[in-house]
RODO-2510 file (C-alpha; in nm, 4 decimals, decimal comma):
residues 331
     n   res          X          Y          Z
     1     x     9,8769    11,9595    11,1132
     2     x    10,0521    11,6675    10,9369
     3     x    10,3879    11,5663    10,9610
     4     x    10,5598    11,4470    10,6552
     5     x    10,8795    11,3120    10,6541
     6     x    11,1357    11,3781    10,3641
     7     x    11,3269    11,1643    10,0895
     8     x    11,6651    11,2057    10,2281
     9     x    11,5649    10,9863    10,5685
    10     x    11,7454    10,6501    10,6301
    11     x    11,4357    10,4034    10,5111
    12     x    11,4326    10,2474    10,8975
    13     x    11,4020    10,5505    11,0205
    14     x    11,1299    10,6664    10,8437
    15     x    10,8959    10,4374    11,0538
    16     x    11,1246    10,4792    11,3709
    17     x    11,0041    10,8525    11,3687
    18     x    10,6379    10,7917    11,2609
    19     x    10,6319    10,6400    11,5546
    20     x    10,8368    10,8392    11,7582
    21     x    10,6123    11,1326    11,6895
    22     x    10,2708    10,9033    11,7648
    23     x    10,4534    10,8020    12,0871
    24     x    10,5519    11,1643    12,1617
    25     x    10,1266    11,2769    12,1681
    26     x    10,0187    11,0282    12,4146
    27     x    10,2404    11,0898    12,6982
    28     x    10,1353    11,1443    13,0044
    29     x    10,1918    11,3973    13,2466
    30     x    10,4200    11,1812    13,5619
    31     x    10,2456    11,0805    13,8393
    32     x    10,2995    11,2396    14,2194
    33     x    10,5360    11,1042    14,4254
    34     x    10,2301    10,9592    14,6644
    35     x    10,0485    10,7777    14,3687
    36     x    10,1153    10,4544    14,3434
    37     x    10,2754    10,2729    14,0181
    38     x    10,1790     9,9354    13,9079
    39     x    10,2911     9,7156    13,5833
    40     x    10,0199     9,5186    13,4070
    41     x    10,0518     9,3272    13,0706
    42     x     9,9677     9,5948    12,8087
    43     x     9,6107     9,5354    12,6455
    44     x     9,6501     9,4042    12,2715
    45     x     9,6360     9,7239    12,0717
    46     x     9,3032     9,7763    11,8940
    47     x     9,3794     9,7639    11,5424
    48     x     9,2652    10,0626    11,3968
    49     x     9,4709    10,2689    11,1263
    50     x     9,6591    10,5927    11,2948
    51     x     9,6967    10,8437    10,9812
    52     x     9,8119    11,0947    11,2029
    53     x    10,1826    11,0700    11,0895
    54     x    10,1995    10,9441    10,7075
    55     x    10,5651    10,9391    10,6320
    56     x    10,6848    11,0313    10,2627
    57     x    10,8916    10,7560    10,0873
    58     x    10,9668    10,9587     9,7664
    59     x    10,7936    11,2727     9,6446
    60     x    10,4660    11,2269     9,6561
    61     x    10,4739    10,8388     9,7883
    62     x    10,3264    10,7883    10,1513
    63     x    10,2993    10,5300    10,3832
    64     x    10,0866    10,5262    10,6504
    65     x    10,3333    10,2616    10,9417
    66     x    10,1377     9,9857    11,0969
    67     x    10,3660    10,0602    11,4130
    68     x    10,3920     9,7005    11,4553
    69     x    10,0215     9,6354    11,5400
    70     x     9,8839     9,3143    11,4935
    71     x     9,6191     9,3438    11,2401
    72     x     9,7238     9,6686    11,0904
    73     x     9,9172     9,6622    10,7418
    74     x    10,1017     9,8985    10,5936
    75     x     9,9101    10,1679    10,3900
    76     x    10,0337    10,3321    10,0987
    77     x     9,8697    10,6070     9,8772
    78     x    10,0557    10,7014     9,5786
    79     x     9,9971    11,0692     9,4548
    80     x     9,9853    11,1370     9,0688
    81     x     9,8999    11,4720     8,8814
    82     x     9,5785    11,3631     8,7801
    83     x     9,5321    11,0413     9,0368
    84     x     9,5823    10,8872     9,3768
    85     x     9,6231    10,5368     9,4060
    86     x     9,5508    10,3848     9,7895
    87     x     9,7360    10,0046     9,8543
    88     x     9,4793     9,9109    10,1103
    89     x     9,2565    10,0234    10,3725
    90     x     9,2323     9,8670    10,6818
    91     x     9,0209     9,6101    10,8719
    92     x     8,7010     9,8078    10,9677
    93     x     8,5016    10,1043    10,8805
    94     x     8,7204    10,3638    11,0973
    95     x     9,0213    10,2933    10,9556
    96     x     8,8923    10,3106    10,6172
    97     x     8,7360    10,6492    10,6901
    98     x     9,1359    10,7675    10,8223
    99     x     9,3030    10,6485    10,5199
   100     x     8,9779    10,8360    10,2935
   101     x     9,0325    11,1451    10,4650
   102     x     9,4205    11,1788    10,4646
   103     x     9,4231    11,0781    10,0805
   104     x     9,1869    11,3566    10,0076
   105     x     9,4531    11,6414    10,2145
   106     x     9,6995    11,4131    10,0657
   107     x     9,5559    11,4345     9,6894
   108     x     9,3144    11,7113     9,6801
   109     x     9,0955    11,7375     9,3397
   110     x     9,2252    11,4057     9,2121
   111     x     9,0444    11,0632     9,1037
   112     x     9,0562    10,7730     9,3810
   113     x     9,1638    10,4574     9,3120
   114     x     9,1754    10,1661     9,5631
   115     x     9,3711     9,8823     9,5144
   116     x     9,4496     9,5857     9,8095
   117     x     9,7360     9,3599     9,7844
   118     x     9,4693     9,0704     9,9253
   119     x     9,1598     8,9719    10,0271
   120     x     9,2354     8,8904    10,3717
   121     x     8,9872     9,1142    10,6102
   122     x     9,2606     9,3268    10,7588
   123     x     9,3786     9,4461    10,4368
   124     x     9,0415     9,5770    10,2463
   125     x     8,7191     9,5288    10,4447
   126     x     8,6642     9,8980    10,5135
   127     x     8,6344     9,9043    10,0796
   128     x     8,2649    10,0093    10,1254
   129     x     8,4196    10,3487    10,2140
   130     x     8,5448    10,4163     9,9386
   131     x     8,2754    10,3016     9,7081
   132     x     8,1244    10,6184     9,5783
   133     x     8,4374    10,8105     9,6476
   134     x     8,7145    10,6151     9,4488
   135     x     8,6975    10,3197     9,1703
   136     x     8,8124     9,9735     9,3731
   137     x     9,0472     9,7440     9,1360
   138     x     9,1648     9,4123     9,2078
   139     x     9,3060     9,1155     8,9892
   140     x     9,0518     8,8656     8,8759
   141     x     9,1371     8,6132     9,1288
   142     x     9,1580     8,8234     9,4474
   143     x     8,7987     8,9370     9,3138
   144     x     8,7160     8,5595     9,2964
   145     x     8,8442     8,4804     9,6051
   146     x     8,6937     8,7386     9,7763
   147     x     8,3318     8,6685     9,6145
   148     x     8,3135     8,2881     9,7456
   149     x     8,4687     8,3484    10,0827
   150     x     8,4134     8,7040    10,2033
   151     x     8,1668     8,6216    10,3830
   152     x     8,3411     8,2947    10,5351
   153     x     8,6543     8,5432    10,6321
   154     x     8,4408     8,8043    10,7996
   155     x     8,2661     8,5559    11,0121
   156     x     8,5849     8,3190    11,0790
   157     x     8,7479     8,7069    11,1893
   158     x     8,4719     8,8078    11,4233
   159     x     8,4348     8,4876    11,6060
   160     x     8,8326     8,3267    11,6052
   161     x     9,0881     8,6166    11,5462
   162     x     8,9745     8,9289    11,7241
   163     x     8,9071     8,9580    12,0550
   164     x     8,5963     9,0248    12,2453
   165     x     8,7097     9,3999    12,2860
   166     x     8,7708     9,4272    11,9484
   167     x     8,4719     9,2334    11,7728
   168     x     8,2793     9,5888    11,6793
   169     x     8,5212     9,6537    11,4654
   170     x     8,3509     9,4447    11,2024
   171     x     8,0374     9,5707    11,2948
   172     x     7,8387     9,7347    10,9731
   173     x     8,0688     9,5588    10,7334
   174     x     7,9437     9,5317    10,3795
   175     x     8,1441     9,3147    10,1323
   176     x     8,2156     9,5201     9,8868
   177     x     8,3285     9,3696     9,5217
   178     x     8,5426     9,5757     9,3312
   179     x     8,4467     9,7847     9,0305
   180     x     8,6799     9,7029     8,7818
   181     x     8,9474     9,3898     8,8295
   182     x     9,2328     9,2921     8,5594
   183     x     9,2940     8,9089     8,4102
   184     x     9,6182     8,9571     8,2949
   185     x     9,9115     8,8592     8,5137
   186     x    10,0622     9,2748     8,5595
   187     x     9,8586     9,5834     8,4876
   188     x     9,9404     9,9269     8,4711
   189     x     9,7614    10,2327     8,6274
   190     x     9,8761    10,5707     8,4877
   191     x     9,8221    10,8518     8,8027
   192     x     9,9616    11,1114     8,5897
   193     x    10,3239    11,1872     8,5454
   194     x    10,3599    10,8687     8,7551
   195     x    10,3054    10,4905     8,6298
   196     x    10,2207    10,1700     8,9125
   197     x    10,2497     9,8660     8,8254
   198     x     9,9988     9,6090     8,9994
   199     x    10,1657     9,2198     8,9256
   200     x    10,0150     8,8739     9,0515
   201     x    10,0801     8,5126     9,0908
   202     x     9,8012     8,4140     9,1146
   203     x     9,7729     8,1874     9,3961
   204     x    10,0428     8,2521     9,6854
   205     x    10,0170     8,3583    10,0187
   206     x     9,6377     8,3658     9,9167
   207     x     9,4173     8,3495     9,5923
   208     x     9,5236     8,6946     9,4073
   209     x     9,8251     8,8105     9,5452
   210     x    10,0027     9,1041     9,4307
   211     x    10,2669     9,3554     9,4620
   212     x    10,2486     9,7553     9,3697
   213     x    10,5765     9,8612     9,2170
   214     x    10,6775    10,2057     9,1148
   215     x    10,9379    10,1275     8,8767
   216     x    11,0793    10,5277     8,8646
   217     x    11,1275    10,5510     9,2192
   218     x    11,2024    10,1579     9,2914
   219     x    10,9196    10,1412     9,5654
   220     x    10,7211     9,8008     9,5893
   221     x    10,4198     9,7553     9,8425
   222     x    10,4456     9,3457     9,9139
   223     x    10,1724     9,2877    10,1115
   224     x    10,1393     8,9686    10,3012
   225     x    10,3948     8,8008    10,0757
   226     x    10,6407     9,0133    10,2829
   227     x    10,6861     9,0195    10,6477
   228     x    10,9621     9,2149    10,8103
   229     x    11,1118     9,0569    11,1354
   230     x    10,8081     8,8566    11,1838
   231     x    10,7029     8,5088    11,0724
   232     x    10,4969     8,4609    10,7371
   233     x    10,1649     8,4212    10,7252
   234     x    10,0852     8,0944    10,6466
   235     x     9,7676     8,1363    10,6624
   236     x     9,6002     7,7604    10,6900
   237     x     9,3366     7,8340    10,9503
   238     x     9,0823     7,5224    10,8091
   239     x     8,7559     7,6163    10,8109
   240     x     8,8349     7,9462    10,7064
   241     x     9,1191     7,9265    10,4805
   242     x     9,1811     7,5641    10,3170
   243     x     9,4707     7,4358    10,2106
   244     x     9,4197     7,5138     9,8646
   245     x     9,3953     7,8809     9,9271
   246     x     9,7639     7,8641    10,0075
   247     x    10,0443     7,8293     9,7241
   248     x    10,4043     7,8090     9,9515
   249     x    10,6122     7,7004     9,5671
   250     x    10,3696     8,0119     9,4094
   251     x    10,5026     8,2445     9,6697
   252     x    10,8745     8,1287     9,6532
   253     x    10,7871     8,1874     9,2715
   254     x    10,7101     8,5490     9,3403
   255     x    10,9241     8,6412     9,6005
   256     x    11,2484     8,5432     9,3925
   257     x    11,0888     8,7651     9,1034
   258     x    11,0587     9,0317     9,3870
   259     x    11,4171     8,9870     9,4615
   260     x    11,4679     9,0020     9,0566
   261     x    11,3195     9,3913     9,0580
   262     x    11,5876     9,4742     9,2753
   263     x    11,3897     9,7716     9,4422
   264     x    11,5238    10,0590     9,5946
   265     x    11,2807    10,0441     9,9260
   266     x    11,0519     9,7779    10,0033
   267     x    10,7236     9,8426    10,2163
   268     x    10,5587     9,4734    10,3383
   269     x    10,2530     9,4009    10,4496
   270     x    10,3386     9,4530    10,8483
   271     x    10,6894     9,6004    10,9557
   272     x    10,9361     9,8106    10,9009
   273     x    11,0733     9,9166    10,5695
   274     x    11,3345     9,7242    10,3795
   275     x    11,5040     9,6210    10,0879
   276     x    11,5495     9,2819     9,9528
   277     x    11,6921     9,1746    10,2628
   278     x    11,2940     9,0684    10,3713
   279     x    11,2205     8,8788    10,0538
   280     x    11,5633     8,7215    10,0809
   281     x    11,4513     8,6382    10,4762
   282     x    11,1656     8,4479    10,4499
   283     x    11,2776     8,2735    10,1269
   284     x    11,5391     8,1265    10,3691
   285     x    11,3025     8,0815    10,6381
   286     x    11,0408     7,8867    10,3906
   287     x    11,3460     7,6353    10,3123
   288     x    11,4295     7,5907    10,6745
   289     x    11,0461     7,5086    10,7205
   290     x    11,0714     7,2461    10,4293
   291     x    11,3712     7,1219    10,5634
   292     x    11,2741     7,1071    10,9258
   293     x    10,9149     6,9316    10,8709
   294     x    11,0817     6,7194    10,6131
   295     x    11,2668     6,5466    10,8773
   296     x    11,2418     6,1983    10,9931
   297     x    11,0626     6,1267    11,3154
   298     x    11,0670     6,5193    11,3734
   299     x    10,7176     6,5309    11,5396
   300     x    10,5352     6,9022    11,4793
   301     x    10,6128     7,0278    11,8097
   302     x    10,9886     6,9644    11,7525
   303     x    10,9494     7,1485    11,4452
   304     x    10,7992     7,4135    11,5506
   305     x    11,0175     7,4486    11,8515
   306     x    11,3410     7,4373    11,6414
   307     x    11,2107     7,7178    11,4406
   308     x    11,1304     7,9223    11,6790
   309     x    11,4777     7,8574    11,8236
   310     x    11,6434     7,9314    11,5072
   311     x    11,4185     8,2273    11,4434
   312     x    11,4766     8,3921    11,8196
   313     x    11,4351     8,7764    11,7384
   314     x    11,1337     8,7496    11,4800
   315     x    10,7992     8,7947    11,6268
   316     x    10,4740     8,6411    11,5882
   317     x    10,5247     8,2674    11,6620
   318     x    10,1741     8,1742    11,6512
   319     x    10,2371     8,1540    11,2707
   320     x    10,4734     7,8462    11,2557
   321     x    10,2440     7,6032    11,4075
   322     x    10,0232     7,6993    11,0938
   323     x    10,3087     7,6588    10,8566
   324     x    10,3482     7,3200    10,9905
   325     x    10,1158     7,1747    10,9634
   326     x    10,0201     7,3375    10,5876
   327     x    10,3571     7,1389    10,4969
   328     x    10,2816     6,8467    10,6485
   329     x     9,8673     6,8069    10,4419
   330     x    10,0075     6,9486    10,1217
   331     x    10,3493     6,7928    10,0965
***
């Protein structure tokens, strides 16, 4: 049985009881008085999508929480009379297969389509899924991007970003182009009774980039252009992603037109919900990186440091040092 989760929730806690309820399943039964108790460093989660508890953003708009998982995004499927529209997938062929199934109770009878808002692995390379099952659409350049470096990104992910334990995950991966992509800079998608809008930059965060706004209900899906309490993703992780995969004054670009839309709730890529609050966040935190790596005789370490100092509560802060040092080649 699914649990949905109504309109009238406070948007933070819409993920606070996702989780809350996944949390709730997995308990234990306590241990006797005789056994003994001892703390270890939890294992890193294995990042595989938990559909279990979708949560319900606006009639018929779900999200599917990364629970603040590395390496799980935020999941979105977007229910129309006569369509569904996913917003991305998941990193491997499991958590493809959730998201397919619970789309399908979700949207019974009605046409698939998959969009992702990149081309990084953890956000579309369980697409092959969906292949005969839904029509994949991307913008022209994430299709680009994802045709001359797929291949580089699934390798560079299997041998530097997952862990041993977690290296099957990629295992029976096939690259899957979309079916249809768009050229213009915003496209529409009519579900039925309920228009998305799909807009790019073209080159920001990656090559492709985009958002998926529902202008009636004032949701917007930000992908990796969005992080919530957590540092961006600058992703310059040379061989794999170059510098000129990257676009920091493209992304300031689009997150200031984010801010612009004004939306009502804001889903990014990993997090909790929002509202422009999180584009207004790491707008401020992209200056203090300029500002900080701009500095005389401010050595990358210091820089780093500082930020992390000035940034105490936000997590992952293994993504300043690549910030950095993307500053400091590209100027």
């Amino acid at each position: 049985m699914q649990t949905y989760i109504g309109l009238n929730s406070d948007r933070r806690d819409l993920l606070k009881m996702a989780v809350l309820a996944g949390l709730a399943s997995a308990i234990s039964s306590p241990a006797s008085a005789q056994q003994q108790v001892t703390f270890e460093p939890p294992a890193r989660p294995m990042p595989t999508v938990d559909t279990r508890y979708p949560a319900e953003m606006a009639p018929g708009v779900f999200i599917i929480p990364d629970k603040r998982i590395p390496l799980v995004p935020n999941i979105g499927i977007i229910v129309g009379t006569e369509s569904v529209l996913v917003v991305d997938c998941g990193l491997g062929i499991d958590s493809a297969e959730n998201v397919l199934r619970l789309t399908r109770e979700l949207a019974p009878g009605r046409r698939i389509f998959l969009t992702v808002t990149h081309a990084h692995p953890e956000h579309g390379f369980g697409a092959q899924v969906f292949k005969n099952d839904a029509r994949i659409y991307y913008n022209r350049s994430q299709a680009d991007y994802f045709r001359r470096s797929g291949q580089t990104l699934l390798d560079g992910f299997r041998s530097g970003v997952l862990p041993e334990s977690q290296k099957h995950l990629l295992d029976g991966i096939v690259l899957t182009p979309p079916h249809e992509t768009y050229d213009t800079p915003e496209s529409m998608l009519d579900l039925g009774g309920r228009e998305v809008r799909l807009k790019t930059w073209g080159t920001a965060h990656s090559p492709g980039d985009q958002i998926v706004y529902l202008p009636r209900e004032g949701v917007l899906f930000g992908g990796d252009l969005l992080e919530e309490r957590m540092f961006p993703i600058v992703p310059f992780f040379p061989p794999m992603i170059q510098v000129e995969d990257i676009d920091l004054a493209k992304w300031e670009v689009a997150l200031n037109d984010i801010i612009q839309l004004r939306p009502r709730l804001i889903v990014p890529g990993h997090g909790n919900l929002g509202g422009v609050e999180i584009p207004e966040a790491v707008l401020a935190y992209f200056g203090s990186l300029r500002e900080t790596v701009g500095s005389q005789d401010t050595s990358d370490a210091d820089a780093q440091r500082f930020l992390r100092e000035r940034y105490a509560t936000w997590e992952n802060p293994e993504f300043i040092g690549p910030a950095v040092r993307y500053i400091r080649q590209r100027g």
